[in-house]
LOMARKE-380163 format. One line per 4 residues: for each residue x negated, y negated, z negated of N, C-alpha, C. Coordinates in Angstrom, 1 decimal. Layout:
N
X Y Z X Y Z X Y Z | ...;
//
This chain:
143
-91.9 -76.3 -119.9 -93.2 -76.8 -120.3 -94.1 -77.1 -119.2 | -93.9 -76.1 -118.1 -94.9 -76.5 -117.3 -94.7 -77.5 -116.2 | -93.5 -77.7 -116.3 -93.2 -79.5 -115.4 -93.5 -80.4 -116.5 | -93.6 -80.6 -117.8 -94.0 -81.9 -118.2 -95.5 -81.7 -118.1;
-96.3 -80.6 -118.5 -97.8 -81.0 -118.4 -98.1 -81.1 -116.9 | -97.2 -81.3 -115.3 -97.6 -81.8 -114.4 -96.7 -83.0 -114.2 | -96.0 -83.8 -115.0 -95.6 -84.5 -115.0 -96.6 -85.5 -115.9 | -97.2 -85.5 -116.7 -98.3 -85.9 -117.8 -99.2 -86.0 -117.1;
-99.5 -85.1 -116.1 -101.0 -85.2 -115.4 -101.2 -86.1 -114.4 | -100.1 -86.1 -113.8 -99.7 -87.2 -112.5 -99.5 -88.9 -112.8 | -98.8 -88.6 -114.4 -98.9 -89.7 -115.2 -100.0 -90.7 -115.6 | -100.9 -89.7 -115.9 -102.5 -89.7 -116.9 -103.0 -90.1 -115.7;
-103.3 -89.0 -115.0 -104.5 -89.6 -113.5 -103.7 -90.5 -112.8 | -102.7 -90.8 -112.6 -102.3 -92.3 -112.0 -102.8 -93.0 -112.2 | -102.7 -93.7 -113.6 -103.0 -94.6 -114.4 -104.1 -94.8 -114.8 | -104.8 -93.9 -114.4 -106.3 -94.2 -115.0 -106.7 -94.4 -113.3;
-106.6 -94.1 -112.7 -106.9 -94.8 -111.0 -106.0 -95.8 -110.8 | -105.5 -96.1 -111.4 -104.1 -97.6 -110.9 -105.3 -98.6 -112.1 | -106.2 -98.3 -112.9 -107.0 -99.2 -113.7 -108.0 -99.1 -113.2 | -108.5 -98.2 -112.6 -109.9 -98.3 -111.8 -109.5 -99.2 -110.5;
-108.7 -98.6 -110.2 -108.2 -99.7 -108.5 -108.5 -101.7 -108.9 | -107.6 -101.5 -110.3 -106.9 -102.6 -110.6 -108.7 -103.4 -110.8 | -109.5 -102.8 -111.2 -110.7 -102.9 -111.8 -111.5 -103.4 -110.9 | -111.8 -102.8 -110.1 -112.5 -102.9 -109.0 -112.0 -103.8 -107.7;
-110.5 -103.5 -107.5 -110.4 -104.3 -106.1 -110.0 -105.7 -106.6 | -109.9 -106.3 -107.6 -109.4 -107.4 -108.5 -109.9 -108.0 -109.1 | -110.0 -107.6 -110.4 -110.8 -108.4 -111.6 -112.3 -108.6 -111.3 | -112.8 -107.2 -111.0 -114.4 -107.3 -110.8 -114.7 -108.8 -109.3;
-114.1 -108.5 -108.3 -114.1 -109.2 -107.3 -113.8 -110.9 -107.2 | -113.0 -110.8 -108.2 -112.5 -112.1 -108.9 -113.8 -112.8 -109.6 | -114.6 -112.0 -110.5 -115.3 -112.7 -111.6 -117.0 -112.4 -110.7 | -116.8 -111.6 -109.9 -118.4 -112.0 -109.0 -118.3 -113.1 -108.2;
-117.3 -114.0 -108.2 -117.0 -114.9 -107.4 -117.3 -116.6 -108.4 | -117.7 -116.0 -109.7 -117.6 -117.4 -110.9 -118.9 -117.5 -110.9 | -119.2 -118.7 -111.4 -120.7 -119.2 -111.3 -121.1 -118.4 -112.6 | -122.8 -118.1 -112.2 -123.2 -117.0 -113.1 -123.0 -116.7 -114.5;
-123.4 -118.0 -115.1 -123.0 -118.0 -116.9 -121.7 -117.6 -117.2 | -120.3 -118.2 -116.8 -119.3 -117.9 -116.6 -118.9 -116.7 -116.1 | -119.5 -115.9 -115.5 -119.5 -114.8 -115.1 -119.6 -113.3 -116.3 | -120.9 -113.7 -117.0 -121.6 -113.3 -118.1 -120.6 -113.6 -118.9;
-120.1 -114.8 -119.8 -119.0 -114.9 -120.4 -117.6 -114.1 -120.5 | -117.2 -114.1 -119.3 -115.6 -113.4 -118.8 -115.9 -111.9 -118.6 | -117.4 -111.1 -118.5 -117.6 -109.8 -118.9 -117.7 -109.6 -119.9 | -118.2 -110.5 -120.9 -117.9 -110.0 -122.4 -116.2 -109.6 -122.7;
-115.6 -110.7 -121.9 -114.7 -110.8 -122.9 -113.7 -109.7 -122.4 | -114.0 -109.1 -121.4 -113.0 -108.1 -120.4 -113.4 -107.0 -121.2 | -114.8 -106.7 -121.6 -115.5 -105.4 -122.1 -114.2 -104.6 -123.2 | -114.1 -105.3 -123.8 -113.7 -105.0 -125.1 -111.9 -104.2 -125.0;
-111.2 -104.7 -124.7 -109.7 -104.9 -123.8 -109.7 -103.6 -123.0 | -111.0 -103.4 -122.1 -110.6 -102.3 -121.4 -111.4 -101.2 -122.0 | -112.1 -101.0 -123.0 -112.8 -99.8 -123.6 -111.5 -99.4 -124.2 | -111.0 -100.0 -124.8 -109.4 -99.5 -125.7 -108.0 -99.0 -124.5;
-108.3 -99.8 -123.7 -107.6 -98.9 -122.5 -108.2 -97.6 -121.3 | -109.4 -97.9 -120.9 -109.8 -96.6 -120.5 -110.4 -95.5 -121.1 | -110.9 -95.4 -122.6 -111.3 -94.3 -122.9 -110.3 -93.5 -123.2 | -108.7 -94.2 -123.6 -108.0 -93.2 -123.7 -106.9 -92.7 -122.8;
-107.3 -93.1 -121.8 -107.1 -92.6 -120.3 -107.8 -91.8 -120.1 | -109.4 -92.0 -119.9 -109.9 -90.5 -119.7 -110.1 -89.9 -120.7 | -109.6 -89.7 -121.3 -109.9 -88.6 -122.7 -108.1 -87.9 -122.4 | -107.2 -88.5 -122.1 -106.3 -88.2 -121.6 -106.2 -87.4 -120.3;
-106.7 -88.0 -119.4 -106.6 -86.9 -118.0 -107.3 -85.8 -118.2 | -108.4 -85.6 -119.0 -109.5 -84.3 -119.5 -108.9 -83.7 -120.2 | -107.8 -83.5 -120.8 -106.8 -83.2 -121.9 -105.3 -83.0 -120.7 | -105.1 -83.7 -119.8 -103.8 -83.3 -119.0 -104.1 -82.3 -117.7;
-105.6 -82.6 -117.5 -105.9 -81.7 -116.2 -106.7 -80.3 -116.6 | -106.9 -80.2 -118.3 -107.2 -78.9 -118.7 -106.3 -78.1 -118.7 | -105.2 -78.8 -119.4 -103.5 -78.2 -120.0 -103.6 -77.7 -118.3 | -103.3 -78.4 -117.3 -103.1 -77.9 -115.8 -104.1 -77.0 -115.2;
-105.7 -76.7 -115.6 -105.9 -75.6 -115.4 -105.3 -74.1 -116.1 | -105.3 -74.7 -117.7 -104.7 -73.3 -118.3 -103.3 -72.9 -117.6 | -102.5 -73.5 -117.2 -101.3 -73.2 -116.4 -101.4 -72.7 -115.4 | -102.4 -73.6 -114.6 -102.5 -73.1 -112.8 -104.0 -72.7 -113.2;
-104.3 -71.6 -113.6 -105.9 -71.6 -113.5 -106.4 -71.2 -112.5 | -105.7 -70.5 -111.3 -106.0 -69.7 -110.2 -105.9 -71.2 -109.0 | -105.4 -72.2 -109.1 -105.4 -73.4 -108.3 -106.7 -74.2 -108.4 | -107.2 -74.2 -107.1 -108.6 -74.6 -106.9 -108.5 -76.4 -107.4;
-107.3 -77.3 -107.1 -107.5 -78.5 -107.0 -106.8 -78.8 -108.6 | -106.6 -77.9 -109.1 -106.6 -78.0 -111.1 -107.9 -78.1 -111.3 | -108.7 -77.3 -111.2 -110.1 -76.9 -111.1 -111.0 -78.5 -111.0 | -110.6 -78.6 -109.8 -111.4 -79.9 -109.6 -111.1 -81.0 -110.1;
-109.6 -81.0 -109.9 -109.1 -82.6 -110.7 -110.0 -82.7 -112.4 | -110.2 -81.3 -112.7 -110.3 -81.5 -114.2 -112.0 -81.7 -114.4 | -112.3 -80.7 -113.1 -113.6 -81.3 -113.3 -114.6 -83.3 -113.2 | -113.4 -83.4 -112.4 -113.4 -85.0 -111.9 -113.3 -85.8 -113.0;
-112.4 -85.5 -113.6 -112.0 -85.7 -115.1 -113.1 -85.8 -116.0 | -114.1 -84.8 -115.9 -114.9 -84.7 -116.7 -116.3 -85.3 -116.2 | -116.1 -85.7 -114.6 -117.2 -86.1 -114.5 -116.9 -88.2 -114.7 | -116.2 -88.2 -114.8 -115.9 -89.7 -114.8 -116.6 -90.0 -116.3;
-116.0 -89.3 -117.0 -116.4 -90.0 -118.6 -117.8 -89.9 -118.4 | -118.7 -88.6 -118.3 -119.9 -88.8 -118.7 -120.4 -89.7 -117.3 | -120.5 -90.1 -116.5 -120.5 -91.3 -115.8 -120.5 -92.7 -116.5 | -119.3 -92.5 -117.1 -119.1 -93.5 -118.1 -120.5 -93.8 -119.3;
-119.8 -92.5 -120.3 -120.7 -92.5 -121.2 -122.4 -92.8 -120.6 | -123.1 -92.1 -119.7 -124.1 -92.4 -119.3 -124.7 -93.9 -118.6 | -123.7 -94.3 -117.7 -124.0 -95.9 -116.9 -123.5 -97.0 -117.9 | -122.1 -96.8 -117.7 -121.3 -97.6 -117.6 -121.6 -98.3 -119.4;
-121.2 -97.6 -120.6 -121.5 -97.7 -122.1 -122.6 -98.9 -122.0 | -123.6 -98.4 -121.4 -124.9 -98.5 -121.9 -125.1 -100.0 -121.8 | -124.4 -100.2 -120.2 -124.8 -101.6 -119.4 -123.8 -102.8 -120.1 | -122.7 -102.4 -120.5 -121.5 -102.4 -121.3 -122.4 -103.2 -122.6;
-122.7 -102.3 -123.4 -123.4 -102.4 -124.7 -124.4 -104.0 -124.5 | -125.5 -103.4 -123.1 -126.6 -104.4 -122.6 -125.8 -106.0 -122.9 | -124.5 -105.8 -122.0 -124.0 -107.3 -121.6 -123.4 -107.9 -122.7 | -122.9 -107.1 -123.8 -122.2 -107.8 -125.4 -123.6 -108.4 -125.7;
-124.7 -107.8 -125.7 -125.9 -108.5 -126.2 -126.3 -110.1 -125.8 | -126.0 -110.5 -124.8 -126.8 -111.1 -124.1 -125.9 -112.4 -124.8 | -126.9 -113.5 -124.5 -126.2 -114.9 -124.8 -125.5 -115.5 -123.0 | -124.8 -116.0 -123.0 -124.1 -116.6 -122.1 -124.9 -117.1 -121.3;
-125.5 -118.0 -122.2 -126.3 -118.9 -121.3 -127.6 -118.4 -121.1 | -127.7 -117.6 -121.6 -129.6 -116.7 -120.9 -129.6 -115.5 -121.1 | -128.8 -114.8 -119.9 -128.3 -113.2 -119.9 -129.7 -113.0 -119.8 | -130.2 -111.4 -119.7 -131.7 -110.5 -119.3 -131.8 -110.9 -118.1;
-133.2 -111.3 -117.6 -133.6 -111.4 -116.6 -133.1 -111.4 -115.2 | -133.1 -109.8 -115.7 -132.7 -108.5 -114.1 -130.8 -108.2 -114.9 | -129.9 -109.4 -114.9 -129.3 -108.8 -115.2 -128.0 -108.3 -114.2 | -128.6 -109.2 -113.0 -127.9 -109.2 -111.6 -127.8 -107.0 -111.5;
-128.9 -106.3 -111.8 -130.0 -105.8 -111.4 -128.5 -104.0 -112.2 | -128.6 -104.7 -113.1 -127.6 -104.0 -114.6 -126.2 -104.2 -114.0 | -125.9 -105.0 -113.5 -124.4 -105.6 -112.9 -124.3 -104.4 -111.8 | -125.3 -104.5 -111.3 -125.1 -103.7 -109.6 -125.0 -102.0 -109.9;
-125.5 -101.6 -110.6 -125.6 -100.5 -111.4 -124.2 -100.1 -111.8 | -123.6 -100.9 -113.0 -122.4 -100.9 -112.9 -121.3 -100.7 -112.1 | -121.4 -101.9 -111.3 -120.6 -101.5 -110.5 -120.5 -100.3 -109.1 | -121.8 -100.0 -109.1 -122.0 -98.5 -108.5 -120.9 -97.8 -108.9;
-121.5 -97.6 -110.0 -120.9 -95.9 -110.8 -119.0 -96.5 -110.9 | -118.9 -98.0 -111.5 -117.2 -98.0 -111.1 -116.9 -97.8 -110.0 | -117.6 -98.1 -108.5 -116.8 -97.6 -107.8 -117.1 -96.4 -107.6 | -118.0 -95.1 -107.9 -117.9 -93.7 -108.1 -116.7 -93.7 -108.5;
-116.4 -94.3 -110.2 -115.4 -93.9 -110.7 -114.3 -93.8 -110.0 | -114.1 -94.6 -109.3 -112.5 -95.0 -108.7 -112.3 -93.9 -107.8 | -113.4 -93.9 -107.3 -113.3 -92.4 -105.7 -112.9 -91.3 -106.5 | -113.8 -91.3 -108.1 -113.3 -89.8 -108.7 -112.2 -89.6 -108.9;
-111.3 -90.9 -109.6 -110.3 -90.8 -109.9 -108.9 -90.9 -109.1 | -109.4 -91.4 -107.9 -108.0 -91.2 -106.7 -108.3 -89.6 -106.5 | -109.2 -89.9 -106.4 -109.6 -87.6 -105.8 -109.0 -86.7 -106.5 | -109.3 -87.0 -107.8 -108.5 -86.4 -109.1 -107.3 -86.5 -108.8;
-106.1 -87.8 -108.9 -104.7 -87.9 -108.6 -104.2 -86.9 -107.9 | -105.3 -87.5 -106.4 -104.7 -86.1 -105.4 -104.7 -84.9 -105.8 | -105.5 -84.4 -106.5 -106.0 -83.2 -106.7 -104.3 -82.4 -107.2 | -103.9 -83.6 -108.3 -103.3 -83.0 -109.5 -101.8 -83.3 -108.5;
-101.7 -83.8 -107.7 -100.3 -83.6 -106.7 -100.5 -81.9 -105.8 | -101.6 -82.2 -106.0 -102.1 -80.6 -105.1 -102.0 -79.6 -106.0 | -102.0 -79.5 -107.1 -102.0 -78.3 -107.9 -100.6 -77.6 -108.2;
//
């Protein structure tokens, strides 16, 4: 039992940093490069696609890196991966959702003002995310 839940965890935080990576060094880089409306457009349409792929990634690594503290509880980098774990979502839930929600609102052709402003914001806390979540990986090879 306790090689698959470190085999699930290595799994889980992979994959949810192989989508943050994929997120950030890629797709995002790609679509800040489209002229602005188009821009606005192609985040609508990404929004959606990846809320059904990362929340159950992190709702999954909070769930694989807990199972790995109750196992390893005395291992400091269980500890942290899970805390990483847990700080990504509400990162999430608190930036990310919100700005998320903002940009499904907007019309294409006449996003919010400041919405350069909401974009940069975003992308902040994604690339927090990404740092938390390679940190985490390592963590959970360390445990």
């Amino acid at each position: 039992m306790i090689v698959q839940i470190h085999v699930a965890t290595h799994l889980v935080t992979g994959l949810l940093a192989g989508a943050f990576l994929l997120g950030s060094t890629g797709l995002r880089r790609a679509m800040d490069r489209l002229p602005d409306l188009l821009q606005v457009r192609v985040r609508q349409e990404v929004i959606r696609p990846f809320r059904q792929l990362l929340l159950p990634l992190m709702l999954g690594s909070i769930a694989a890196t807990g199972a790995l503290v109750w196992i390893e509880s005395r291992s400091w980098a269980a500890w942290i991966a899970f805390g990483l774990a847990c700080a990504m979502l509400a990162m999430t839930i608190a930036v990310n959702v919100p700005v998320n929600n903002m940009i499904l609102e907007w019309t294409p052709g006449a996003p919010a003002d400041n919405w350069r402003e909401h974009l940069a914001r975003w992308n902040y806390s994604d690339a927090v995310r990404l740092v938390l979540s390679i940190t985490a990986f390592i963590c959970t090879e360390l445990a």
